[in-house]
Each structure stands twice: as structure tokens, then as C-alpha cells.
C-alpha positions as CSV (number, residue, x, y, z in Angstrom):
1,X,119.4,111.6,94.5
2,X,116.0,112.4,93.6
3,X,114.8,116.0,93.5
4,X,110.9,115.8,94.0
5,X,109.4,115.6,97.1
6,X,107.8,112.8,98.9
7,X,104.6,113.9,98.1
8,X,105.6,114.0,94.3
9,X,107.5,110.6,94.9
10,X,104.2,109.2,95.8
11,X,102.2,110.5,92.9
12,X,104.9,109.6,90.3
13,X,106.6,107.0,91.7
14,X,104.4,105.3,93.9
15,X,106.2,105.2,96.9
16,X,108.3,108.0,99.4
17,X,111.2,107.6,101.2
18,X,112.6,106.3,103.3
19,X,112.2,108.7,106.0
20,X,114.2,109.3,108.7
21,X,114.2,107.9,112.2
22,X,112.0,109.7,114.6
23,X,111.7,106.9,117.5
24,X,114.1,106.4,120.2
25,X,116.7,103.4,120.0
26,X,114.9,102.1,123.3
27,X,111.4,102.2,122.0
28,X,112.2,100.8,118.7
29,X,114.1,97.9,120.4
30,X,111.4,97.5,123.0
31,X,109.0,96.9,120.3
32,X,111.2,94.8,118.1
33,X,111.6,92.5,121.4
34,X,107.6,92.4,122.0
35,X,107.1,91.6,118.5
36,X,110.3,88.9,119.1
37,X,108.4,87.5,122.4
38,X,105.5,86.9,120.1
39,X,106.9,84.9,116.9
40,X,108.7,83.0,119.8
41,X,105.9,82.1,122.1
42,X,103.1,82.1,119.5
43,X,100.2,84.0,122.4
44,X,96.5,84.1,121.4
45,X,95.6,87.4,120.5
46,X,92.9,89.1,123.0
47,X,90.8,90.3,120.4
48,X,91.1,87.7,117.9
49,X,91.1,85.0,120.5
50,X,93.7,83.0,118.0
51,X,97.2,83.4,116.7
52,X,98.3,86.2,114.9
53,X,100.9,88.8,114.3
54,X,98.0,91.7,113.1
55,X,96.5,94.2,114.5
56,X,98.9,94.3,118.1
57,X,98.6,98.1,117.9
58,X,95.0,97.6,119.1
59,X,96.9,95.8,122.5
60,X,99.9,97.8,122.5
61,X,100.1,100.9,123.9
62,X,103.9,101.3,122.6
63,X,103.4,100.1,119.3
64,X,100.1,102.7,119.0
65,X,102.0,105.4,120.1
66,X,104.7,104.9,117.1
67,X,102.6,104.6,114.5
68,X,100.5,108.0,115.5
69,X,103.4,109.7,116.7
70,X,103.1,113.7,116.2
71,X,106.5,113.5,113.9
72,X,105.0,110.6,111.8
73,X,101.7,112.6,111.2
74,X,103.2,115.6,110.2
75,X,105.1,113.3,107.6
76,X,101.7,111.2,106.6
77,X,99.7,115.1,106.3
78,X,103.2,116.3,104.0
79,X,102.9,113.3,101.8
80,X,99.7,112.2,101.4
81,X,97.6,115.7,101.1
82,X,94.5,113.8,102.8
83,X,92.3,116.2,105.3
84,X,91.8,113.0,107.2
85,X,93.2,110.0,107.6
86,X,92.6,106.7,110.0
87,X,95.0,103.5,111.0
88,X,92.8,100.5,110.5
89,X,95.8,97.8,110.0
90,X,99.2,96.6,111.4
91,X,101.2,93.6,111.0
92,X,104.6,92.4,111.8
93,X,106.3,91.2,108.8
94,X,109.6,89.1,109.9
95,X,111.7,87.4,107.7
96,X,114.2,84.5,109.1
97,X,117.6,83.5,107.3
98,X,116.7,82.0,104.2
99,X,113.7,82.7,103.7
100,X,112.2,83.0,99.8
101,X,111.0,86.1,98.4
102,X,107.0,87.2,98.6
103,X,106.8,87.7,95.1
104,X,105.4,91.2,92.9
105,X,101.9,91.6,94.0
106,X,99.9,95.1,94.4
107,X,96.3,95.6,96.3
108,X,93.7,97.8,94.8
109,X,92.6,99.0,98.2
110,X,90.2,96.1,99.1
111,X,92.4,93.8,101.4
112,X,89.2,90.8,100.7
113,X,92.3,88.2,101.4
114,X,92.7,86.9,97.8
115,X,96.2,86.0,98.6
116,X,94.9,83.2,100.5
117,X,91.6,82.7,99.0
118,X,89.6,85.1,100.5
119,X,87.1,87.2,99.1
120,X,85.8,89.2,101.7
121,X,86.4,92.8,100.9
122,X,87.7,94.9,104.3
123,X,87.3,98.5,103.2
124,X,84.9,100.3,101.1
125,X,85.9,103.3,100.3
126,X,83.3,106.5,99.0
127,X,85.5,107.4,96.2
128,X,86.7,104.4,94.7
129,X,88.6,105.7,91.6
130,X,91.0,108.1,93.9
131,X,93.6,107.3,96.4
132,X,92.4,106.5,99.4
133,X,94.6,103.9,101.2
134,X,97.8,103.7,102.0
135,X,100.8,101.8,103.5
136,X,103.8,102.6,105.8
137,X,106.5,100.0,106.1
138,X,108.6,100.8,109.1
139,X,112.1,99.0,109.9
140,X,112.6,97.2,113.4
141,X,116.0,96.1,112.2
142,X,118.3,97.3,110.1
143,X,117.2,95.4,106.7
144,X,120.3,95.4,104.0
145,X,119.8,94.3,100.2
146,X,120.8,90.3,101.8
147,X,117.7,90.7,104.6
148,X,114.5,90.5,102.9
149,X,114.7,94.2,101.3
150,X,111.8,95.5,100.1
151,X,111.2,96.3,96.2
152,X,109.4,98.7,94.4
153,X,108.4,99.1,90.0
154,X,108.6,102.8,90.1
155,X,104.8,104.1,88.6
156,X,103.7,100.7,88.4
157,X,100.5,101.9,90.7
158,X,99.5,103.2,87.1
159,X,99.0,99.7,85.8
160,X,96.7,96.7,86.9
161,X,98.4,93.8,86.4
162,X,96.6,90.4,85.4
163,X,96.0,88.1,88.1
164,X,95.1,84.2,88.0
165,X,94.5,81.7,90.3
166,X,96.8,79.0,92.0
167,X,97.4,76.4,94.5
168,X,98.1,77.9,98.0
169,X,101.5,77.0,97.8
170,X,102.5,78.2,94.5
171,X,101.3,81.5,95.8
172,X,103.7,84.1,95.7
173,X,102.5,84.9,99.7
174,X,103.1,81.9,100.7
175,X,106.2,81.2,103.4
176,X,107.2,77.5,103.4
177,X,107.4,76.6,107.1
178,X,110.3,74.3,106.3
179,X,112.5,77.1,107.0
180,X,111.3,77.7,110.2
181,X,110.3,74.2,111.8
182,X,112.5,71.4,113.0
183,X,110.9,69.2,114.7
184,X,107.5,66.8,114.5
185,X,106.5,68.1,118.1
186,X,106.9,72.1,116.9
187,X,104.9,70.8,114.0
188,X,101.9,69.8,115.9
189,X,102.1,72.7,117.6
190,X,102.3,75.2,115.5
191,X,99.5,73.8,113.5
192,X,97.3,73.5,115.6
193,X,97.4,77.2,117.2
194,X,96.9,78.3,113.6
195,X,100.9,80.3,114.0
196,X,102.1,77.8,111.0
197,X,101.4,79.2,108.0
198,X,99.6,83.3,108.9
199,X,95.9,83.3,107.5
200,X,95.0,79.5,107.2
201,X,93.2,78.0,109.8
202,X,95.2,74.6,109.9
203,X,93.8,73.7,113.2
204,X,92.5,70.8,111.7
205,X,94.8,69.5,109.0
206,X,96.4,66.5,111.0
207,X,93.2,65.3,112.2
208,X,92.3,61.4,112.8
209,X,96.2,61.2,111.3
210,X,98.3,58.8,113.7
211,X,101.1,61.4,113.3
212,X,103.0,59.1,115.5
213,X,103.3,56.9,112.1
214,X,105.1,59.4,110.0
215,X,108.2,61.4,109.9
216,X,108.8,65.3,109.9
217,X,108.8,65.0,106.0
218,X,105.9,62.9,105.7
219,X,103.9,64.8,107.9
220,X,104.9,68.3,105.7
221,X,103.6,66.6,102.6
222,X,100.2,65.7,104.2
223,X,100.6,69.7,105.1
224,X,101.4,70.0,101.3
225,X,98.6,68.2,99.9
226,X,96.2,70.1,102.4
227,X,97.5,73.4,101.1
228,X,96.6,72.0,97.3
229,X,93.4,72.0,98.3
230,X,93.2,76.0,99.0
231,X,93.4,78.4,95.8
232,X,95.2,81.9,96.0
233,X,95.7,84.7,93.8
234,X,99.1,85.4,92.0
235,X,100.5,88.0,89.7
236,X,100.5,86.8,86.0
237,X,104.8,87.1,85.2
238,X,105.4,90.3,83.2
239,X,108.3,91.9,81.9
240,X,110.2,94.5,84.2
241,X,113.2,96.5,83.4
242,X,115.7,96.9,86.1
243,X,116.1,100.7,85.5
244,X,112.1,100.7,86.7
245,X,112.9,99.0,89.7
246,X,114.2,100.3,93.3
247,X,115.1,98.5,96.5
248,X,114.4,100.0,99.9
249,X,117.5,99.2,102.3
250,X,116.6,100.7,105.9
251,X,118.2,101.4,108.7
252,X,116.2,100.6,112.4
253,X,113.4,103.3,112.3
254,X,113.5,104.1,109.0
255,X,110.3,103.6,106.8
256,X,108.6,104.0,103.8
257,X,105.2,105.0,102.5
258,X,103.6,103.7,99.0
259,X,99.9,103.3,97.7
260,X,99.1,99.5,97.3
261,X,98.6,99.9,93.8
262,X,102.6,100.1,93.3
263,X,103.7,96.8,92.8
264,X,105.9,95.6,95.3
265,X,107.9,92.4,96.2
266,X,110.3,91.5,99.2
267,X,113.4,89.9,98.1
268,X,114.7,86.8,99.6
269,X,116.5,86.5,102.4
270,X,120.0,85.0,102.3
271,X,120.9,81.9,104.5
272,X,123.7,83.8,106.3
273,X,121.3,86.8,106.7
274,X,120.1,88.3,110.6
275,X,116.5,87.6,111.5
276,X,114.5,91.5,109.9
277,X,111.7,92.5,111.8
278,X,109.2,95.4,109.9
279,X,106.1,96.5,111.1
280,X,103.4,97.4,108.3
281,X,100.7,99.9,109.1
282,X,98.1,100.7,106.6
283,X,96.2,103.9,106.5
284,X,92.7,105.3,105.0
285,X,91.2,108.2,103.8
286,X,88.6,109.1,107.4
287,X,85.6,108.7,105.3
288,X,86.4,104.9,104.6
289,X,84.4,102.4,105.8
290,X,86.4,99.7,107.4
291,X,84.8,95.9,107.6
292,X,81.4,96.9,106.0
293,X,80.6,93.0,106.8
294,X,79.8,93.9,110.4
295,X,76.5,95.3,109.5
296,X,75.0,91.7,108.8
297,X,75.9,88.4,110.8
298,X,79.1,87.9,108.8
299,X,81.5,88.8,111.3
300,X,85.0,87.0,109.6
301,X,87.3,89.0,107.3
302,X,89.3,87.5,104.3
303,X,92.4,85.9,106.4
304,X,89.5,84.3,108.5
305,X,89.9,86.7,111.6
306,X,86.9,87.5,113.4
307,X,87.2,90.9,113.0
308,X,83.6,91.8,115.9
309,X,85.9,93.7,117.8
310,X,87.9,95.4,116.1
311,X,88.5,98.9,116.2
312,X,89.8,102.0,114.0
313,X,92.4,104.6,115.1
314,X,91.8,108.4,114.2
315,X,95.0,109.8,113.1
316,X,94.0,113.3,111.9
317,X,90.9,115.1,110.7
318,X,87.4,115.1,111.7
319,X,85.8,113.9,108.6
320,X,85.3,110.4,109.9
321,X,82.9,107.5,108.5
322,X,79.8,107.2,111.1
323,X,80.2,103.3,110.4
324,X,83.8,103.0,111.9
325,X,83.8,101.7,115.8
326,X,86.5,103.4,117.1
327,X,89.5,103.2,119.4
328,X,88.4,105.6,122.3
């Protein structure tokens, strides 16, 4: 048991907790099964007027309320020693029964989608050299070391690791929808309401294709030959020693906070494994600009989201970037 505080667990280790409960059973459950209702019937997102499992918090007053609850903020203000701080992010991040491992990767605070190929920068921040983003990873499920648990290189946020680019789907980030599809028809489907692979706009990628001609398999390796075609960014493999590694299990409500800078993996999830559900929240230093691109024409962030109407969440503090539109 460590004997530094989650504030000191951030600066040296790069990550706190995890942290107690603080939500009700019932709201956590409520959420989980909104979040559930959404993988299942795939909506379009009001603001994004597509697929996609970001940014719900903006729709939700539930999920909202969790993630600027007074007992979370008391924790955020403990740990983080910021004199403001804003929520400009959420995403659900599920894992299904064997599903492969997102593989080491750390962010250095820009979130341009380089992952996927992007290169559209989403925050600019006015001191670039300090801390000023971070990330809160909060259990919907109970998540054991066989459920897709998450994994941290203690003081790795000290370090920037080499990064090259790949095909799409060598990428690290990318979830083979194998797993997850069974049929021709959910296929289709899923393609073309962009909620088959998160990110990629693959409304198109079966196009002028008599799909009628070719079998599931077939059909995935036209998919695989499209995703060729899209370059990512990966982590270059490096050495790690065990003893500088940690794994997060989490009971439902529990949750951790890290700066993006630590690297961090989710481990696979084993085929006789139950469905996890987490929702990530990231959160800025108030004076951040968020989505500097919507002060010219270019209105699309790096995961191709048009991002004209989105809006930021105050969480504490008044020292708050003019720039921001903001969740009334």
C-alpha cells in the first residue's frame, strides 16, 4: 500500500487511485444501461448528427451530473492543485468478451486524432510545457484483471516515447469488428452509420460493391484493404519492466485519474469475460482553449466529428478562456 497521496501519486506516478465510489448503485446502473441502449441501437448523436459514443454528457443530464458531482470535484481540486478546471471530453469505452488489448500509447495534451490519422489539434493550451489536461477513467462495471483492465508504466509521463506511422489496422487503437459482428446484414449496417469501426467515416466503403456477391469474410477483407488505405500513429515497442508497471482492477464507481502523458494500455479481454463498460472524462486547465479550429471555416476535429456545436463544461474556478462556448 502506497503512502503518498493522490496528488503525489499523480506527480510521481502519473496516475491516482482508484477512488472510491461516490455514485449511487441506481445511478451508476442507469447510466451503464443508457450507455448499453446506445452500443445496442447505434442512435445518431443530436449534436454530431452521426454515430458516436463521445461527448453524451453534453445530452445527458445523468451522465453530467456524475462527472461534476460536488464529491468528484472536491477529489479533482485535492489531486490536481488547478484553480480552475473545465470538462471538455467524454467517451464510453466498452470492451466485449474477447476483445484485443488497445496497446501502450500516451497523448501530449493535443487530442489532433493521430490514432486514426488525424492531425487536427483539439486544445491549445497557454502554458504548454506544464500540466494542463487530464483524464478520469470511471468504472460502469466492475472490470477484473480478465475484463479489459486498465494499465499504467509508473512515471512514464516523464518520457516521450517514439512514435511511427502505420496502417490503420496495425494500429494499436484499432478494434477488429470481427469480434463484434455476425452477420452480412449487421455489416452493412453498421458501416454505413459510421458505428463500425469509432472515428472512420466508413459510410462509403462498400460503395458500387454488389455485396450481394460476397460472403461475410469477403466483405471484411474489402473492409481490410480499405483500412490499408488510412495511416495511424503507433508507439515504437520499448522495453518495460514489470516492477514499473500497475493494473487498475475497479469495482462499479470506482475511477481513476492520470495525465495523458503516462503511458497507458488496456489489456485484453478474455473470451469467457462479462461485457466492461468505463466512461472516460477528460479535463483542462480553465484557461485552455478547446477546438481553436472554430475560429476559421474548419469546423471538423481529428476523429472527423463536426465539432460547431459543441460545448465546454465549467467545473470550478473562474479563470475561464474567453474563446470556450460554454454549456449554460
Amino acid at each position: 500500500m502506497s503512502d503518498l497521496t493522490p496528488s503525489e501519486s499523480l506527480a510521481k506516478n502519473g496516475f491516482a487511485g482508484p477512488f472510491p465510489r461516490f455514485a449511487s448503485e441506481e445511478t451508476l446502473d442507469q447510466i451503464a444501461a443508457f450507455y448499453s441502449d446506445i452500443l445496442e441501437t447505434a442512435p445518431t448523436h443530436p449534436m454530431y448528427k452521426r454515430y458516436s459514443l463521445r461527448d453524451w454528457h453534453l445530452v445527458n443530464d445523468q451522465v453530467r451530473e456524475l462527472l461534476t458531482a460536488p464529491e468528484l470535484v472536491r477529489t479533482l481540486q485535492d489531486t490536481l492543485g488547478a484553480d480552475s478546471l473545465l470538462l471538455w471530453r467524454t467517451k464510453l469505452f466498452e470492451k466485449f468478451p474477447g476483445d484485443g488489448a488497445i496497446d501502450w500509447h500516451q497523448e501530449y495534451g493535443y487530442f489532433d486524432g493521430e490514432e486514426v490519422g488525424g492531425h487536427r489539434p483539439a486544445l491549445f493550451p497557454m502554458n504548454p510545457a506544464g500540466e494542463w489536461d487530464w483524464t478520469l477513467w470511471l468504472a460502469l462495471t466492475d472490470v477484473s484483471e480478465d475484463d479489459g483492465v486498465m494499465e499504467f508504466i509508473k512515471g512514464s509521463q516523464r518520457t516521450t516515447y517514439p512514435k511511427r506511422m502505420v496502417q490503420l489496422n496495425e494500429s494499436g487503437a484499432f478494434v477488429d469488428p470481427r469480434n463484434r459482428v455476425r452477420s452480412k446484414e449487421e455489416l452493412l449496417a453498421k458501416a454505413a452509420n459510421n458505428s463500425l469501426v469509432l472515428d472512420i467515416d466508413t459510410r462509403r466503403v462498400f460503395e458500387g460493391i454488389d455485396t450481394d456477391k460476397y460472403s461475410l469474410e469477403e466483405l471484411f477483407e474489402i473492409f481490410d484493404t480499405f483500412c490499408a488505405g488510412l495511416l495511424a500513429v503507433v508507439t515504437e515497442p520499448f522495453e518495460v519492466d514489470p516492477a514499473d508497471t500497475r493494473t487498475v482492477p475497479m469495482k462499479k464507481g470506482e475511477y481513476v485519474i492520470f495525465t495523458e502523458r503516462c503511458m497507458h494500455r488496456s489489456r485484453a479481454s478474455l473470451p469467457t469475460a462479462k461485457t466492461r463498460l468505463a466512461v472516460n472524462a477528460r479535463y483542462a486547465l480553465g484557461e485552455t482553449w478547446v477546438y481553436p479550429q472554430r475560429a476559421t471555416a474548419d469546423t471538423f476535429d481529428g476523429s472527423n466529428l463536426d465539432i460547431s456545436q459543441h460545448k465546454v463544461v465549467p467545473v470550478f474556478g473562474t479563470s475561464l478562456n474567453p474563446n470556450n462556448t460554454y454549456l449554460a
